[in-house]
C-alpha positions in Angstrom: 124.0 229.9 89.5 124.1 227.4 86.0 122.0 224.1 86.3 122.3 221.1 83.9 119.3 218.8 84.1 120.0 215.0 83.6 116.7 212.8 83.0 116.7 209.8 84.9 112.9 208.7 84.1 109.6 210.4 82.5 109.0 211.2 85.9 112.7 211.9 87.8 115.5 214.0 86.8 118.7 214.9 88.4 119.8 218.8 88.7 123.7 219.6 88.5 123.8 223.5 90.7 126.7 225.0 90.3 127.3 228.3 92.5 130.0 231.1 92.2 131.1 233.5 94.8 128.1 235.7 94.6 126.1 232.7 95.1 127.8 232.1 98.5 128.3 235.4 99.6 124.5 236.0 100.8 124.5 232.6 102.3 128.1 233.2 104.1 126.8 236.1 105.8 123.1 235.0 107.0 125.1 231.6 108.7 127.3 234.3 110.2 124.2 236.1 111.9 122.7 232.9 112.5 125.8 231.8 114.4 126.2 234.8 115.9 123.1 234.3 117.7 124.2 230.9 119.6 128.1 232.0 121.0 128.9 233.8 123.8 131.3 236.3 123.6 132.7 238.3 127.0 131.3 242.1 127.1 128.4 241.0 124.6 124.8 239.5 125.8 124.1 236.1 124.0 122.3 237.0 120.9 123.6 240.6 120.7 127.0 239.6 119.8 127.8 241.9 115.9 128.6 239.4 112.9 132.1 240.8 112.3 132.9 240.3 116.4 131.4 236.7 116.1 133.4 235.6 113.0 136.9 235.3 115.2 135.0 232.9 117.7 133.2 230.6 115.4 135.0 227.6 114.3 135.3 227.8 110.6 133.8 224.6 109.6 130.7 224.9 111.6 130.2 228.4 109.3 131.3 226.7 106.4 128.7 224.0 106.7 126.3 226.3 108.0 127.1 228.4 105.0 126.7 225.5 102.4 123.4 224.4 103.8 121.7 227.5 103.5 123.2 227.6 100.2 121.5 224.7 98.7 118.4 225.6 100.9 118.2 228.9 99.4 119.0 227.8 95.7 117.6 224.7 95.0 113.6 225.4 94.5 115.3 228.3 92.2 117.0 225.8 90.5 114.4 223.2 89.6 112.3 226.3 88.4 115.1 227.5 86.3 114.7 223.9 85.0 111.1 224.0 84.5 110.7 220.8 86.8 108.0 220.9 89.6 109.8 218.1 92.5 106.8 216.5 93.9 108.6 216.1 96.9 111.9 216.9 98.7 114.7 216.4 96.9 117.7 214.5 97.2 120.8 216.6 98.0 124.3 215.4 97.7 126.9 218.0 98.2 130.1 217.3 95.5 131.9 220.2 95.7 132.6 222.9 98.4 135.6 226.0 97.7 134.9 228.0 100.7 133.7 231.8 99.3 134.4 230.6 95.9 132.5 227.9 94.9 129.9 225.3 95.4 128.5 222.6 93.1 125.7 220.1 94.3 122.9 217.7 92.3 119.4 217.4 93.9 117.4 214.7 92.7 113.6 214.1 93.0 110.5 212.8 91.2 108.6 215.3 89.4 105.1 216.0 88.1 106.4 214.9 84.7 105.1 215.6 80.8 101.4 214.6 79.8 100.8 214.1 75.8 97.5 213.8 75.5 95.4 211.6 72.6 92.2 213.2 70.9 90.2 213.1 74.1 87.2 213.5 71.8 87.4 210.0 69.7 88.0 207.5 72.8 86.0 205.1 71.4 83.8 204.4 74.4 79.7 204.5 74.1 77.9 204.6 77.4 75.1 202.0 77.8 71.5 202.5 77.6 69.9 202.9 80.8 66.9 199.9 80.7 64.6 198.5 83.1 62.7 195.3 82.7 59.7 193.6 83.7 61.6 190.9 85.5 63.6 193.8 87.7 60.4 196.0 88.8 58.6 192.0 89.9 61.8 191.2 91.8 61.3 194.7 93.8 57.7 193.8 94.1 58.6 190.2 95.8 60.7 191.4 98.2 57.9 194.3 98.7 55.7 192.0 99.8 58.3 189.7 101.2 58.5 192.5 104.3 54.7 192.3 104.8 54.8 188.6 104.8 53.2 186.4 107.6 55.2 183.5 109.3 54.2 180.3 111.1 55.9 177.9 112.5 55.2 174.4 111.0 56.1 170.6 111.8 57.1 169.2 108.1 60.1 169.0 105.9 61.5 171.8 104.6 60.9 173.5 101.2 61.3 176.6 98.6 59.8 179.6 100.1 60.2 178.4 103.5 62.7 180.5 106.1 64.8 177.8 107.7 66.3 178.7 110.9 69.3 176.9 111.0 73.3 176.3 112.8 76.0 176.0 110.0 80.0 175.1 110.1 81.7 175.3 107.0 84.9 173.6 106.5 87.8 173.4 103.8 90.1 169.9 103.8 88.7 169.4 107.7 89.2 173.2 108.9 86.7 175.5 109.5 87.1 178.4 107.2 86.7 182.7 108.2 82.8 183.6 107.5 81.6 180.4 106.8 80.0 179.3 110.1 76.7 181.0 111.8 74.1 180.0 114.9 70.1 180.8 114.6 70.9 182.4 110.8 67.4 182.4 108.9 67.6 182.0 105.4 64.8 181.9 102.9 65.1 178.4 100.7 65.2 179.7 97.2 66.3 183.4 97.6 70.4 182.0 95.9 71.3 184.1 99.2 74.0 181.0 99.5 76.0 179.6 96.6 74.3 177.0 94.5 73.5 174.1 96.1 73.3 175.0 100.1 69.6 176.0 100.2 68.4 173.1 98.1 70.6 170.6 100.3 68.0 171.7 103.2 64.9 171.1 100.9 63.2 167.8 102.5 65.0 168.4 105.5 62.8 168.2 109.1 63.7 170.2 112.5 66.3 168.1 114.1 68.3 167.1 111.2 71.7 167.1 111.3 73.0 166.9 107.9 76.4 167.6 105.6 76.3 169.7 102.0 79.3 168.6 100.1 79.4 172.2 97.7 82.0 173.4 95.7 82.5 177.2 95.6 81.6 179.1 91.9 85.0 179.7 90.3 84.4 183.1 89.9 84.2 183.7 94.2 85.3 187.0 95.8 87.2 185.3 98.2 90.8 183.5 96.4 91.1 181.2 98.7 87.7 179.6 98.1 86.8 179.7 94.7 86.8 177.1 93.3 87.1 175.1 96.3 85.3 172.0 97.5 83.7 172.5 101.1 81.5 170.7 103.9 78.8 172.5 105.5 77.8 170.8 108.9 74.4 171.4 109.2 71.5 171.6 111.6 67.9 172.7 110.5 66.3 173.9 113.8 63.0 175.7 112.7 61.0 175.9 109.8 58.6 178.9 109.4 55.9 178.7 106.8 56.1 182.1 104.5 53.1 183.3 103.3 53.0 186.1 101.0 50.2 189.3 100.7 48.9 189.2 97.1 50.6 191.9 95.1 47.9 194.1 94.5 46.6 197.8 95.1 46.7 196.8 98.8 50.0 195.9 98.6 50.7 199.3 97.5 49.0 201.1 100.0 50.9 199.4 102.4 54.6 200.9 100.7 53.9 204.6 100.7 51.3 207.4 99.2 50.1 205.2 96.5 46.5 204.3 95.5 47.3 201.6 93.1 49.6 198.5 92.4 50.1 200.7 88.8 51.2 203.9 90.3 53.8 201.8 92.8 55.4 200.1 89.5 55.4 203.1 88.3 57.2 204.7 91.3 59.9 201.7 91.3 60.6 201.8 87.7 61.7 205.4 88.3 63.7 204.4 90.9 65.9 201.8 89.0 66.4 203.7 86.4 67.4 206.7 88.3 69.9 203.7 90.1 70.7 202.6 86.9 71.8 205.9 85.3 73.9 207.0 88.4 76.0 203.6 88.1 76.2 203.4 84.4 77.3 207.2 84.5 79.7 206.7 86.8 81.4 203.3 85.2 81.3 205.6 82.0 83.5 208.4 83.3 86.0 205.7 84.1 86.0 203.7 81.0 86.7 207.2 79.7 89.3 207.9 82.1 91.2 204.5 81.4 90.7 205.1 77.7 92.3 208.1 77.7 95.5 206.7 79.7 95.6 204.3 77.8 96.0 206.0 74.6 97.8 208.7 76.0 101.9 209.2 77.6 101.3 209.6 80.9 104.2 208.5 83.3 103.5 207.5 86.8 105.9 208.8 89.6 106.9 206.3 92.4 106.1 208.7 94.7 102.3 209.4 94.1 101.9 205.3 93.1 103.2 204.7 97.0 101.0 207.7 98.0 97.8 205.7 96.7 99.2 202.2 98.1 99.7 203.7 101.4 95.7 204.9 101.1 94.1 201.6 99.8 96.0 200.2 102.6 94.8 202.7 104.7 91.2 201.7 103.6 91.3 198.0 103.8 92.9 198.7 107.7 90.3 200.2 108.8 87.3 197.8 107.1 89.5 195.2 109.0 89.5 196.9 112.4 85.8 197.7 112.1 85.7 193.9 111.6 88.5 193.2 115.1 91.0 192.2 112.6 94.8 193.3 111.5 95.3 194.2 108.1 97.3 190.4 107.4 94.3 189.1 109.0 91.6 190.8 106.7 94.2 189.5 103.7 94.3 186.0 105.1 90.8 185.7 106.0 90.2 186.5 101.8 93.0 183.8 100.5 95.3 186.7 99.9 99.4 186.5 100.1 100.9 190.1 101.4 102.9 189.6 97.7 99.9 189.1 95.6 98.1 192.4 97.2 100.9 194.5 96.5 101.1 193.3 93.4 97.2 194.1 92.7 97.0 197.7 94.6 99.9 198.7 93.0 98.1 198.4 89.4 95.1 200.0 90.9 97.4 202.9 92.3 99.5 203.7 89.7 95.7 203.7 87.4 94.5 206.0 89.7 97.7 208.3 89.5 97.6 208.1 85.7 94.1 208.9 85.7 94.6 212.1 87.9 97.6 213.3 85.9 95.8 213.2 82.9 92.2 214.9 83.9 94.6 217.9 85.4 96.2 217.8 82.1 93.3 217.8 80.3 92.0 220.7 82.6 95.0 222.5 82.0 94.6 223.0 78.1 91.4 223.1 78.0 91.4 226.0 80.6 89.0 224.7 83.0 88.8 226.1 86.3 86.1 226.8 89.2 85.0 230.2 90.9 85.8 231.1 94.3 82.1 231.4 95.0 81.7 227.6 93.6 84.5 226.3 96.4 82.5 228.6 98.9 79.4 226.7 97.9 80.6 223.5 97.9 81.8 224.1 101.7 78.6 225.7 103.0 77.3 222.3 101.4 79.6 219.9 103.6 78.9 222.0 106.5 75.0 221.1 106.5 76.5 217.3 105.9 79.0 217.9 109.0 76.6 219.2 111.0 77.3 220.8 114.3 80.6 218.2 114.5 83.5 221.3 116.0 86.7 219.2 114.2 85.0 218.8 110.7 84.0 222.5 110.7 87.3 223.6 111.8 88.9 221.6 108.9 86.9 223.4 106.1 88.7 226.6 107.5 91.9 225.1 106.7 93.7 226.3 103.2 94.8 223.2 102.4 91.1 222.0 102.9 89.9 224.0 100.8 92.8 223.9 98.2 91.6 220.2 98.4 87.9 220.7 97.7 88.7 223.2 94.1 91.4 220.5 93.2 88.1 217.8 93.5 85.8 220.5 91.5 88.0 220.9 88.7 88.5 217.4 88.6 84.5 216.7 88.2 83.6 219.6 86.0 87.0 217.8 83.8 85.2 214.5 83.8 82.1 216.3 82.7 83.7 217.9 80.2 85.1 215.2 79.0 81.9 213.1 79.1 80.0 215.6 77.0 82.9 215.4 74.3 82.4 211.8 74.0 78.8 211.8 74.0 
């Protein structure tokens, strides 16, 4: 067998296979005995028919195709790892040449995991925040503490801050109500910016009964396309206005909250909290700045395949948010001022970061020899188990080799971006 590797991209190449006589001999005769299996011959039971008996009643093109396709079969993975090329998937076979018992020549085309160069992982250039709490974020926590305790009575006057206004809402764009932007009995607090600027002061000085429109426009910066930036109509009616009086925010209050004598030791207590919040998010946007820093100063081609692979699952995801909320997936898109073009357009630089990002951590894991015990996968699954519980198809999975090839691919790919954490801190 000779091979002749033509690049088509960083991350396809084309194999030329080229087979001789001795190539197709082995082939020739396993087709035979496969054939052999399927005819009927007079004297001879179906299946026990010999090869040699069998050759004079088999048509000679279906054993010549038979032959040629367990040719290539037989050849091609051989070939590819002759190359040094690992196909990430199937590949293409196109049969150009066929010389019964003589020769056989055929190029197989696929994407492969292609060549990583990686920068000086070590001098990304990235510095992880500080992790801070202030004043102003341990007295929010303590408002909405003793928001949960607070007392509320109905009362007969116009509306103001502080107040929880019980209300009926329609919101509409150019005449048309809009997805999400209408509600019956909703109580919102006046002054807690649950709403975009401007709604909850519109009901300030407001009384039960009123029926009244809050021309807003919608922050530029909105999650929603479709309405950011956009000037809206809120048909309102203010049906109830509850008075909301507040405990004092003091030892009592803390007694109230949990095991704590005083209002001291229940700052205390939140303060840990938010910065134990704060650490986990600001580590965790950390490892990807890192990540993203190092593809971007890296080679790392992206292979079709595995940036279709990751569109299919972020479609996958936003499906099934959808259906949780009775919707189709062009529904969910629509409802958020999305075109089907513009998404595609968006997941597929998500997708092809995320492939980028994978390559080069199992690059980085590669050279820098980093691996995980089989009594660390074993861990890890006695772990999920006490999450799945007593759930039969969940536990059943984690006996599954590709389940657990899965979880040591996911553990070399933490302890990577731990590693590569601590070279950059």
């Amino acid at each position: 067998m000779k091979t002749k590797v033509k690049k088509i991209s960083d991350s396809r190449v084309e194999i030329t296979v080229t087979l001789d006589s001795k190539d197709l001999k082995p082939a020739r005769e396993e087709a035979l005995k496969k054939l052999a299996k399927e005819i009927k011959v007079e004297g001879f039971r179906k299946g026990k028919v010999p090869a040699e008996v069998a050759a004079k009643f088999i048509p000679e093109n279906d054993l010549n195709a038979e032959t040629i396709d367990l040719a290539v079969r037989t050849t091609v993975m051989d070939a590819f790892k002759e190359a040094s090329k690992s196909p990430l998937a199937v590949p293409s076979i196109n049969v150009t040449k066929y010389v019964p018992g003589e020769s056989a020549e055929y190029t197989a085309t696929a994407d492969i995991i292609p060549e990583v160069k990686l920068s000086d992982y070590k001098k990304l250039g990235v510095k992880k925040p500080e992790t801070k709490v202030a004043a102003k974020d341990i007295d929010e926590v303590l408002s909405n503490l003793a928001g949960s305790f607070a007392d509320k009575k109905v009362v007969k006057r116009a509306a103001k801050l502080g107040d929880e206004a019980v209300i009926d809402f329609v919101g509409k764009k150019d005449g048309e109500a809009f997805q999400g932007g209408s509600a019956k009995d909703y109580k919102l607090v006046l002054g807690s910016k649950t709403f975009i600027p401007g709604f909850e002061e519109g009901i300030v000085g407001h009384e039960v009964g009123d029926k009244f429109d809050l021309k807003l426009t919608f922050p530029k910066d909105y999650g929603v396309k479709d309405l950011a930036g956009a000037k809206v109509v809120f048909e309102t009616l203010l049906k109830q206005v509850n008075e909301v009086t507040k405990p004092a925010i003091d030892d009592e209050l803390a007694k109230k909250c949990g095991p704590f004598k005083t209002l001291q030791e229940l700052k205390e207590d939140i303060k840990k909290n938010l910065e134990a919040q704060n650490e986990h998010r600001i580590s965790e946007k950390f490892k990807d700045d890192l990540v993203q820093a190092l593809v971007k100063k890296s080679s790392v081609p992206a292979p079709e395949i595995l940036i279709d692979d990751q569109m299919r699952m972020i479609r996958d995801d936003i499906s099934r948010n959808a259906t949780a909320q009775g919707m189709k997936f062009e529904d969910f898109l629509k409802a958020n001022g999305e075109t089907m073009e513009h998404w595609e357009k968006e997941a597929r630089k998500i997708a092809e970061m995320r492939v980028k990002g994978s390559l080069a951590l199992q690059t980085l894991a590669v050279e820098n020899k980093i691996s995980v015990s089989d009594a660390e996968v074993e861990a890890k699954i006695n772990e999920l188990k006490d999450v799945y519980g007593k759930t039969p198809e969940a536990l059943k999975s984690l006996k599954d080799p590709n389940v657990k090839m899965d979880i040591r691919n996911r553990l070399i790919i933490e302890k990577t971006l731990d590693f590569l954490v601590k070279a950059n801190s």
